[in-house]
N, CA and C atoms as an extended XYZ file, in Angstrom:
456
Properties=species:S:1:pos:R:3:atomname:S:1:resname:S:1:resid:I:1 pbc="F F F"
N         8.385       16.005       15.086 N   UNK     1
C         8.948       15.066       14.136 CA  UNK     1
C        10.364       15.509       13.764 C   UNK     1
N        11.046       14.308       13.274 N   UNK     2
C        12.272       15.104       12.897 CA  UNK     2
C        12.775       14.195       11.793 C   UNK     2
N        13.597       14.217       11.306 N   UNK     3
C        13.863       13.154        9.727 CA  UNK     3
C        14.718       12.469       10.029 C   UNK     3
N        14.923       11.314        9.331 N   UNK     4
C        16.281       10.352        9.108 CA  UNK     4
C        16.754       10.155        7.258 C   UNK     4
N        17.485        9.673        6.998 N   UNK     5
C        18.129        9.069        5.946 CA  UNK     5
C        18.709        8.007        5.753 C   UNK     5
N        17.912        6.990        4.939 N   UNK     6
C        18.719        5.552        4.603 CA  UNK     6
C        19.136        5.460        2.991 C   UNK     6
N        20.291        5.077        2.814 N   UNK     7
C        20.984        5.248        1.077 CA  UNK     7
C        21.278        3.647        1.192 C   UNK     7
N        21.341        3.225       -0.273 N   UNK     8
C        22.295        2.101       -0.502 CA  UNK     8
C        22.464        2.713       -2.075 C   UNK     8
N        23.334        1.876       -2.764 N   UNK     9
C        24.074        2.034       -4.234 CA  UNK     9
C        24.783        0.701       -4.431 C   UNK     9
N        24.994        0.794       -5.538 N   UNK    10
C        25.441       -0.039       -6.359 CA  UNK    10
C        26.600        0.327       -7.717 C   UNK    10
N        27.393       -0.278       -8.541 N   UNK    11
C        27.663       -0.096       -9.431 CA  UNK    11
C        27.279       -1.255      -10.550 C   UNK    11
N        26.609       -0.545      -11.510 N   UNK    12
C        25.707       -1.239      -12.673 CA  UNK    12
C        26.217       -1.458      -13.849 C   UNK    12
N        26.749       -2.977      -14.531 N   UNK    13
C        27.157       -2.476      -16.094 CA  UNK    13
C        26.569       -2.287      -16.992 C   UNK    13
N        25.857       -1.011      -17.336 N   UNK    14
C        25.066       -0.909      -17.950 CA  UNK    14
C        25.071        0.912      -18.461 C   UNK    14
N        24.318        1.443      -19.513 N   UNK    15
C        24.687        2.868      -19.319 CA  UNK    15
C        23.614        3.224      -18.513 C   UNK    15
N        24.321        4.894      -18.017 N   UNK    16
C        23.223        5.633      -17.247 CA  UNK    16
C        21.883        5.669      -17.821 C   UNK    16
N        21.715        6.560      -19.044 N   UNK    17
C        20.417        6.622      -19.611 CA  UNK    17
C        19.705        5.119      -19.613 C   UNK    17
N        20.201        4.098      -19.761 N   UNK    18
C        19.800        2.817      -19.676 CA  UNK    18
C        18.942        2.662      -18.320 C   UNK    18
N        19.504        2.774      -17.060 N   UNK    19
C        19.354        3.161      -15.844 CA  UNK    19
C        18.096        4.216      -16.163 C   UNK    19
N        18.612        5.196      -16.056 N   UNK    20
C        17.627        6.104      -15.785 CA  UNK    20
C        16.562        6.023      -16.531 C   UNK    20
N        16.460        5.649      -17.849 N   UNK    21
C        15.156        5.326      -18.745 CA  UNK    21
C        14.166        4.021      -17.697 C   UNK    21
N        14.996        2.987      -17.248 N   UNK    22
C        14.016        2.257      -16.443 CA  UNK    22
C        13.598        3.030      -15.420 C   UNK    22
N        14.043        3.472      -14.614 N   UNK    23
C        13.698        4.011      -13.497 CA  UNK    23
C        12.312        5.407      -13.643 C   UNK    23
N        12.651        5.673      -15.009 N   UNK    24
C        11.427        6.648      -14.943 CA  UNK    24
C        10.084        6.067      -16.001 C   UNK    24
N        10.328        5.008      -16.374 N   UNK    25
C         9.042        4.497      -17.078 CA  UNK    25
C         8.476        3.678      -15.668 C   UNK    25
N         7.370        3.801      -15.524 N   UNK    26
C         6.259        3.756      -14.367 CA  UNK    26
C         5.415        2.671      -15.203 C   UNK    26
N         5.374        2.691      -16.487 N   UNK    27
C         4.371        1.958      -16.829 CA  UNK    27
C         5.131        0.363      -17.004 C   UNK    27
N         5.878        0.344      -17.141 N   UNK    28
C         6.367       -1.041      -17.397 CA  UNK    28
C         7.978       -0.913      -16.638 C   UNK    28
N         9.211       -0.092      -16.637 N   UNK    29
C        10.289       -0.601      -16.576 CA  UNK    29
C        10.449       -0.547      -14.597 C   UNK    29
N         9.904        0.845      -14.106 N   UNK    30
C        10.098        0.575      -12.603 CA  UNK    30
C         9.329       -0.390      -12.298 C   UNK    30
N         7.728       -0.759      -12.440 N   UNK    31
C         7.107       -2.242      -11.824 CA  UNK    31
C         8.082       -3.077      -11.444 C   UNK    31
N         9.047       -3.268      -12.962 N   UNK    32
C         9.621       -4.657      -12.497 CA  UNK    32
C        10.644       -4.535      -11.970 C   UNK    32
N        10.939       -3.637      -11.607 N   UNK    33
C        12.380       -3.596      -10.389 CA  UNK    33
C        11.969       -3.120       -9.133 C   UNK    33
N        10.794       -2.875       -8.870 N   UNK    34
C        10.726       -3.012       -7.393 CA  UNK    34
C        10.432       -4.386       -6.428 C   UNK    34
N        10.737       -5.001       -5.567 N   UNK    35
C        10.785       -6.291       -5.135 CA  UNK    35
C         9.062       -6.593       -4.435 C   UNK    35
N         8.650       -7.750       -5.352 N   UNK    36
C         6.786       -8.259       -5.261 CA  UNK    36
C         6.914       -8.280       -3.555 C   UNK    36
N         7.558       -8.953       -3.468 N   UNK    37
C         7.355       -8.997       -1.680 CA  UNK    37
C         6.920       -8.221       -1.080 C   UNK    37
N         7.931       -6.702       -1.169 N   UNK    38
C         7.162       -5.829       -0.540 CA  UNK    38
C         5.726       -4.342       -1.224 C   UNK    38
N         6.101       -4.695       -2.310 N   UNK    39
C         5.463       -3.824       -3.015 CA  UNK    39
C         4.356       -4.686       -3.876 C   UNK    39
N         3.097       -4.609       -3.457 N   UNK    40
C         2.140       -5.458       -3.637 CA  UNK    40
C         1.235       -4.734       -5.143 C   UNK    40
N         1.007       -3.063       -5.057 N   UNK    41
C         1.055       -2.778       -6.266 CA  UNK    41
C         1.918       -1.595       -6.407 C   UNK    41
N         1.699       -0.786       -7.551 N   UNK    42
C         2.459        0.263       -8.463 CA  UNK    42
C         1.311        0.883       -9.205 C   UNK    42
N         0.636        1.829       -8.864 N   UNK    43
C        -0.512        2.012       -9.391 CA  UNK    43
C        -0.138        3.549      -10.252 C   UNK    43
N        -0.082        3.810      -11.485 N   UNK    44
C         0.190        4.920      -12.111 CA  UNK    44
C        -1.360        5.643      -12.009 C   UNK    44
N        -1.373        6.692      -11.601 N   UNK    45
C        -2.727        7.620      -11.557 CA  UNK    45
C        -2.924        8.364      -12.898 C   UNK    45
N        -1.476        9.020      -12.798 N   UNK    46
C        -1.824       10.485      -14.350 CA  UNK    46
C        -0.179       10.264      -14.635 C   UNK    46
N         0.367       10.513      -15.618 N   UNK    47
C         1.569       10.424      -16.601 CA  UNK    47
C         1.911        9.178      -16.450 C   UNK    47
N         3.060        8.645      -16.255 N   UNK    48
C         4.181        7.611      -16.530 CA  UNK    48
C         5.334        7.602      -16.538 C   UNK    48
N         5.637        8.430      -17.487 N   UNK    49
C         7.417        8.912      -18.147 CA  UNK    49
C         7.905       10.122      -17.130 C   UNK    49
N         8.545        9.921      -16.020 N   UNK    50
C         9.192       11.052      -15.306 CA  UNK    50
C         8.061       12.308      -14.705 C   UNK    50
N         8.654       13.009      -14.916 N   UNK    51
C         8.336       14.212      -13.764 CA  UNK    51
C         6.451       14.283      -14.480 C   UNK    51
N         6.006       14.848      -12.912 N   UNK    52
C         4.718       14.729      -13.283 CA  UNK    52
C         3.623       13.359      -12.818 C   UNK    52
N         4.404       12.479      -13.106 N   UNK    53
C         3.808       10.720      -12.899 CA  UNK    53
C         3.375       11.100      -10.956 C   UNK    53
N         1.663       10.680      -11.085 N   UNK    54
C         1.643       10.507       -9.753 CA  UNK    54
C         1.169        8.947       -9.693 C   UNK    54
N         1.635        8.509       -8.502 N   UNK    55
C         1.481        7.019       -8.159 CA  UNK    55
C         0.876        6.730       -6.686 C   UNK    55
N        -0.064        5.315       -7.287 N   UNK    56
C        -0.413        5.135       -5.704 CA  UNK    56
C         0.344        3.672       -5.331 C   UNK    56
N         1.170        3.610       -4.163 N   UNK    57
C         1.464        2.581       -3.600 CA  UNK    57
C         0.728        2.047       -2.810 C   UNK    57
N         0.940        0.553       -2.763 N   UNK    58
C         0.489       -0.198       -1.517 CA  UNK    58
C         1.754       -1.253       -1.388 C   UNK    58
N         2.313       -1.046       -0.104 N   UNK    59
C         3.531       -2.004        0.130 CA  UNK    59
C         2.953       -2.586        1.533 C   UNK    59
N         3.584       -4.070        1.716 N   UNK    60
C         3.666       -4.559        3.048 CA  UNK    60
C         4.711       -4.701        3.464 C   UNK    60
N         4.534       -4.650        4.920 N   UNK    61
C         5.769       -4.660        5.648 CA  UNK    61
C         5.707       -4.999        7.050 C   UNK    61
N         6.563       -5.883        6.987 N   UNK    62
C         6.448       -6.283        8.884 CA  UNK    62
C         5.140       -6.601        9.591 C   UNK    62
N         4.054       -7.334        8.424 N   UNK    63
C         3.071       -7.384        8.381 CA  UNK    63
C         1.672       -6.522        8.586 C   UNK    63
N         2.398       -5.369        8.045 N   UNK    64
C         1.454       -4.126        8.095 CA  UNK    64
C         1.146       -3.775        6.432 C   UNK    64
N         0.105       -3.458        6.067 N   UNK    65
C         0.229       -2.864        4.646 CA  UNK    65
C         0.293       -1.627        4.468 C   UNK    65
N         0.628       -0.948        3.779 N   UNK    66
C         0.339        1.040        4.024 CA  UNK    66
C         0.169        1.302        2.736 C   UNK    66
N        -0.864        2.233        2.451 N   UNK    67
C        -1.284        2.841        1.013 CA  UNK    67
C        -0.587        4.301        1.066 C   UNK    67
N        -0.270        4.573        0.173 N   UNK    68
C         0.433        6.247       -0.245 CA  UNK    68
C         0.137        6.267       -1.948 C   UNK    68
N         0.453        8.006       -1.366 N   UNK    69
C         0.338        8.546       -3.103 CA  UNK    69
C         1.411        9.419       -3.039 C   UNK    69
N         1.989        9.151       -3.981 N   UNK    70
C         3.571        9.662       -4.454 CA  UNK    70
C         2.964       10.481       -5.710 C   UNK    70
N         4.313       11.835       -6.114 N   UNK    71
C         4.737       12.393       -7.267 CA  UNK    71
C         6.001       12.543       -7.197 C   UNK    71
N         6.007       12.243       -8.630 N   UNK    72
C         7.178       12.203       -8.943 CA  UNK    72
C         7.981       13.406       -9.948 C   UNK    72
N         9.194       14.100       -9.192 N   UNK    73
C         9.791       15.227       -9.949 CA  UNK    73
C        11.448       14.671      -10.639 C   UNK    73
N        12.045       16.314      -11.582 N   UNK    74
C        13.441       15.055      -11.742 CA  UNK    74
C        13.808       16.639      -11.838 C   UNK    74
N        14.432       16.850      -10.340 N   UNK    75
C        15.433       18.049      -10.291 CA  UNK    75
C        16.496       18.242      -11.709 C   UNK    75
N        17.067       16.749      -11.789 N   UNK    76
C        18.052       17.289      -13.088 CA  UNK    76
C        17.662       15.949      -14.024 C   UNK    76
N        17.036       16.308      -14.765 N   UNK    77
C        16.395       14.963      -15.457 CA  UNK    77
C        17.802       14.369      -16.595 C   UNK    77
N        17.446       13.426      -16.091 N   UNK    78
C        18.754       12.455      -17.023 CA  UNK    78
C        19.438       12.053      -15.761 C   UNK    78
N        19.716       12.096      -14.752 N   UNK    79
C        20.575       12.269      -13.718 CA  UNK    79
C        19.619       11.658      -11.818 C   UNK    79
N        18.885       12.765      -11.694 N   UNK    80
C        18.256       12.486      -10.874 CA  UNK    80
C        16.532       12.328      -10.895 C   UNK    80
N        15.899       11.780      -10.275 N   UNK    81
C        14.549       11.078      -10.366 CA  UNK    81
C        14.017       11.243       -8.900 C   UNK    81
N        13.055       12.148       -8.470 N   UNK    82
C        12.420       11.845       -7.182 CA  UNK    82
C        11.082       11.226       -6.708 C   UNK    82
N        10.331       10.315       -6.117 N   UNK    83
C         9.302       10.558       -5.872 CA  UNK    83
C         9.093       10.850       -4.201 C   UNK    83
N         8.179       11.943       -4.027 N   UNK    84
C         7.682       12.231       -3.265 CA  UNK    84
C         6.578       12.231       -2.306 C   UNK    84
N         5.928       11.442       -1.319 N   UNK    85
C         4.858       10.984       -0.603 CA  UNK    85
C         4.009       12.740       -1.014 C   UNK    85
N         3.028       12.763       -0.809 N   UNK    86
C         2.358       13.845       -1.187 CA  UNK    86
C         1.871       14.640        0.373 C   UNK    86
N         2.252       13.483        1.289 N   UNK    87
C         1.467       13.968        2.724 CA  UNK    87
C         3.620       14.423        3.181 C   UNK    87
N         4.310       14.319        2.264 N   UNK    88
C         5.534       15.208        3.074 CA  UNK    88
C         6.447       14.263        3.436 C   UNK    88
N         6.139       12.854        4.179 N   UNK    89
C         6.714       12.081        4.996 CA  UNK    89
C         7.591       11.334        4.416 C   UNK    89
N         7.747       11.252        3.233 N   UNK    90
C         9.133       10.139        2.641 CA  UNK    90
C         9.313       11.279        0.980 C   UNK    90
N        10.550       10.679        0.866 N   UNK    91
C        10.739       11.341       -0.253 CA  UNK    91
C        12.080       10.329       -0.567 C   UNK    91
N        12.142        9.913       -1.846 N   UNK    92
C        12.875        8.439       -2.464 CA  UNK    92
C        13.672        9.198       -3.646 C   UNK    92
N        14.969        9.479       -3.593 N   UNK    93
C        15.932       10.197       -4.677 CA  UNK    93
C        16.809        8.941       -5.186 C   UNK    93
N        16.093        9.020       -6.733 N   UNK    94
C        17.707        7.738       -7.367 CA  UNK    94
C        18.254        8.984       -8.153 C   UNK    94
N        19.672        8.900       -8.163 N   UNK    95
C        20.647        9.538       -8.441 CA  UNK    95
C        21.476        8.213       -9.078 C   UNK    95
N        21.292        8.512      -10.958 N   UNK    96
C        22.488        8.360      -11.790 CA  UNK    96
C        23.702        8.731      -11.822 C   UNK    96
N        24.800        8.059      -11.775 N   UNK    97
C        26.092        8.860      -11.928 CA  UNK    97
C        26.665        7.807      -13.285 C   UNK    97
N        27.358        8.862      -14.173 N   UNK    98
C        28.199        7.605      -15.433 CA  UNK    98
C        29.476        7.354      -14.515 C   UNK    98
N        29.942        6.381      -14.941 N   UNK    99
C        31.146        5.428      -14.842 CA  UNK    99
C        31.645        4.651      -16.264 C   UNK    99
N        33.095        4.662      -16.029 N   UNK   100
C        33.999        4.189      -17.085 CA  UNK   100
C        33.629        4.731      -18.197 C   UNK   100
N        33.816        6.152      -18.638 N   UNK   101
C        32.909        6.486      -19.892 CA  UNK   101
C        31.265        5.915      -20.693 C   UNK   101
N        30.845        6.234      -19.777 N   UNK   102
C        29.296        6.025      -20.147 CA  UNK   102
C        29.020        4.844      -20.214 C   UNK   102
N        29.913        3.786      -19.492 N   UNK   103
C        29.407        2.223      -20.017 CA  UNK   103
C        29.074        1.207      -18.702 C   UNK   103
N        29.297        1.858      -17.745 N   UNK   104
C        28.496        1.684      -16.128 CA  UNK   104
C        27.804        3.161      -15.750 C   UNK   104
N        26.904        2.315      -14.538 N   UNK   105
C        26.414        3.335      -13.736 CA  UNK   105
C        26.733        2.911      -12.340 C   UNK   105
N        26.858        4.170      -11.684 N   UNK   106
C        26.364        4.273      -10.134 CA  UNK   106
C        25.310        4.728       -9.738 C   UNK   106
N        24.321        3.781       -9.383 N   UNK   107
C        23.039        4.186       -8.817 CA  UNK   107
C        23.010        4.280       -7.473 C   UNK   107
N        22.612        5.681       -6.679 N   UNK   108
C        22.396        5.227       -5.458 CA  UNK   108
C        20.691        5.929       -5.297 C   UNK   108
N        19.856        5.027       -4.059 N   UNK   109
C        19.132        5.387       -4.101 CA  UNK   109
C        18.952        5.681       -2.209 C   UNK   109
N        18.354        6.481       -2.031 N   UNK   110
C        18.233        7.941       -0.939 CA  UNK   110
C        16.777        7.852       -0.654 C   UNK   110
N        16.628        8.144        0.738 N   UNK   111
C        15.203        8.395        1.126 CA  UNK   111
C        15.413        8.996        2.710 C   UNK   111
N        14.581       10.003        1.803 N   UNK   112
C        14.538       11.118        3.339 CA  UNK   112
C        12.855       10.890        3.903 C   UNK   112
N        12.649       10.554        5.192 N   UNK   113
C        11.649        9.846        5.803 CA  UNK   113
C        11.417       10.703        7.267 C   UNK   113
N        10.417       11.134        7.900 N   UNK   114
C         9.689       11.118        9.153 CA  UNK   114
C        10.192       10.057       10.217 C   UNK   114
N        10.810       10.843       11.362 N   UNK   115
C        10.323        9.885       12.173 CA  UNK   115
C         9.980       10.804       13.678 C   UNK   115
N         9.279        9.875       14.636 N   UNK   116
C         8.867       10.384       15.872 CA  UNK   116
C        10.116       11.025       16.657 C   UNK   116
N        10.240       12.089       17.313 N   UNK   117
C        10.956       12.205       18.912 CA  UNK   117
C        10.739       11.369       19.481 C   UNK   117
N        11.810       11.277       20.734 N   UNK   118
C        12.503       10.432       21.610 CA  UNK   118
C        12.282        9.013       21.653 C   UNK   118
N        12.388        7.881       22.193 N   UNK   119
C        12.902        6.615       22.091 CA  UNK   119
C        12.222        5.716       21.036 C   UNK   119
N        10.800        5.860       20.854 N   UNK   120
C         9.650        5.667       19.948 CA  UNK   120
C        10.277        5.718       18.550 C   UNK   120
N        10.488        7.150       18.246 N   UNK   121
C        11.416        7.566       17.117 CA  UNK   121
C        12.694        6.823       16.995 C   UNK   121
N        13.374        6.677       17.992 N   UNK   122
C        14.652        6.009       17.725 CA  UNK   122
C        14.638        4.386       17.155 C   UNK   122
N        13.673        3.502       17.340 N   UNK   123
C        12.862        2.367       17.429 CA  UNK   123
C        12.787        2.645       15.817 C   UNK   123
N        11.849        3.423       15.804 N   UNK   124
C        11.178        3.820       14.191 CA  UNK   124
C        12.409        3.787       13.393 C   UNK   124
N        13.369        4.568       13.654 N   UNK   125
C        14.427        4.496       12.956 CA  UNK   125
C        15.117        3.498       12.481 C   UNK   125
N        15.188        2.724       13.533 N   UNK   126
C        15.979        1.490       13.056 CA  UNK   126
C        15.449        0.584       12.380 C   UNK   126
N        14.127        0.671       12.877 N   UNK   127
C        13.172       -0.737       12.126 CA  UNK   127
C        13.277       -0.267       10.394 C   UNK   127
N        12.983        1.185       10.206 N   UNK   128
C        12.682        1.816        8.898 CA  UNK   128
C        14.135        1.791        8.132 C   UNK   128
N        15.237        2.274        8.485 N   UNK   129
C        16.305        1.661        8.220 CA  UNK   129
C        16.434        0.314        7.898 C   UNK   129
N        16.738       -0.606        8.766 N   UNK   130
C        16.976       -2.017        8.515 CA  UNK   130
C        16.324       -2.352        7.051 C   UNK   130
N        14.520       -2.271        7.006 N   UNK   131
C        13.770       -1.979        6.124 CA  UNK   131
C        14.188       -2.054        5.120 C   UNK   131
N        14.344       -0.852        4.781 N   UNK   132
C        14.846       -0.210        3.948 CA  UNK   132
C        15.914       -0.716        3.460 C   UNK   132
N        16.972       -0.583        3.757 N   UNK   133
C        18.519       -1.565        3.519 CA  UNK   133
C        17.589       -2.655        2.621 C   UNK   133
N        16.927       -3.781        3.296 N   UNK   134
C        16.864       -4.954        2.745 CA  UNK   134
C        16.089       -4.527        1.146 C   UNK   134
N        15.151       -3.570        1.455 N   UNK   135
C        14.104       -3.389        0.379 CA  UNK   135
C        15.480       -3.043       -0.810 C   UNK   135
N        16.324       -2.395       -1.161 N   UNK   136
C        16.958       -1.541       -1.639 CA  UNK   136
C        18.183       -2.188       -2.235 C   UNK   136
N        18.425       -3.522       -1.809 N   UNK   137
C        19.038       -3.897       -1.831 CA  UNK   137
C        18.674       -5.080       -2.904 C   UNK   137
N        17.417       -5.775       -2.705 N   UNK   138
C        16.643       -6.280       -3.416 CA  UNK   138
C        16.432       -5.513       -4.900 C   UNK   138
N        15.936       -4.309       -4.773 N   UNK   139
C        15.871       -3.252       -5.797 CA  UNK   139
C        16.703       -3.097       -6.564 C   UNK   139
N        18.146       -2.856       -6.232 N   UNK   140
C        19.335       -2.700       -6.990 CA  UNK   140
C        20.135       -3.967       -7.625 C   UNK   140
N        19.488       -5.336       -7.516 N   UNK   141
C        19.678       -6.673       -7.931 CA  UNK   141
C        18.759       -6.469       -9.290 C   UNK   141
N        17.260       -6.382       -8.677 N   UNK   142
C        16.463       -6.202      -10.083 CA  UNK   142
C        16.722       -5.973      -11.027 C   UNK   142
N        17.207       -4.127      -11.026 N   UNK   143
C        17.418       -3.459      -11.691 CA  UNK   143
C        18.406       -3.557      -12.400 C   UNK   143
N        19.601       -3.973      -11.832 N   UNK   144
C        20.630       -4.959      -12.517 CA  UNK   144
C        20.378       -5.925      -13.789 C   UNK   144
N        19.470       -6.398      -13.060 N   UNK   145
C        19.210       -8.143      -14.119 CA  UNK   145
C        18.410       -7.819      -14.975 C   UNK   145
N        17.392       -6.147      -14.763 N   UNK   146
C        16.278       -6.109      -15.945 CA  UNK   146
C        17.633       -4.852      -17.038 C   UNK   146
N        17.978       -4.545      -16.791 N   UNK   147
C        19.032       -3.574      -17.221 CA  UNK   147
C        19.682       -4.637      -18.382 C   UNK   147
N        20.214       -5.582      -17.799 N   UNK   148
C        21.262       -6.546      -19.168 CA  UNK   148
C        20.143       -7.711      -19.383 C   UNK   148
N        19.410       -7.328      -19.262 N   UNK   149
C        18.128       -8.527      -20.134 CA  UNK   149
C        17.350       -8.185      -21.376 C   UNK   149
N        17.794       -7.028      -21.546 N   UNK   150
C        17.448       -6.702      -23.193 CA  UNK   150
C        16.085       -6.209      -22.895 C   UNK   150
N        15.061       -6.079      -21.953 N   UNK   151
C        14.080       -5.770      -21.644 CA  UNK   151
C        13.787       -4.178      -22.094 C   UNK   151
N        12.762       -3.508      -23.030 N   UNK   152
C        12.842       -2.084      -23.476 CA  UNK   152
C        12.758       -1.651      -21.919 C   UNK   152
């Protein structure tokens, strides 16, 4: 096996902690910024609020469904947010940055992922990429619109 990396970002008017407070409430503020299409549930197991929170996903895709169980850590809490597949194979970093004195953010969000050796893998790559892009992209609209909607 060997890894890849797909990022997208955005700039958000909104503050960081604003940002980052959604992104680490599990119980209500990430649900609604991940896109229904592909993410069918958001299942909180044990915590909620940041580091600690383990989660079970079920997303579809490309007409496949896949179940995982994520935890979630926050190397520099206030700032960065990880969750981590528990079997190793994906790992999803949003990284806060302030802008214009604390009154935007730059969110980018990062995922370091598995994929196969030789051409198989290369295939994997792109499909999981492309993927990804669209998923992320969707994500960073959400998060946008739930951010200046007054939503706690």
């Amino acid at each position: 096996m060997t890894r890849s990396i797909v990022s997208a970002s955005a700039v958000i008017p909104a503050p960081p902690e604003r940002i980052y407070g959604i992104l680490a409430d599990y119980h209500q503020g990430h649900p609604a910024i991940v896109p229904k299409k592909y993410f069918r549930k958001l299942e909180v197991e044990s915590g909620g609020q940041g580091a600690g929170t383990k989660l079970r996903l079920e997303m579809r895709v490309l007409g496949s469904t896949y179940v995982s169980k994520h935890v979630v850590s926050e190397p520099e809490p206030g700032r960065v947010l990880v969750e981590a597949n528990v079997d190793g194979s994906t790992k999803t970093t949003f990284t806060v940055e302030s802008l214009s004195g604390k009154t935007t953010t730059l969110l980018v969000i990062e995922t370091e992922f598995a994929v196969q050796k030789g051409f198989a893998g290369k295939i994997q790559r792109m499909l999981t990429q492309t993927m990804l892009r669209r998923i992320y992209t969707k994500e960073l609209k959400l998060i946008r619109r739930y951010a200046l909607s007054g939503n706690p």
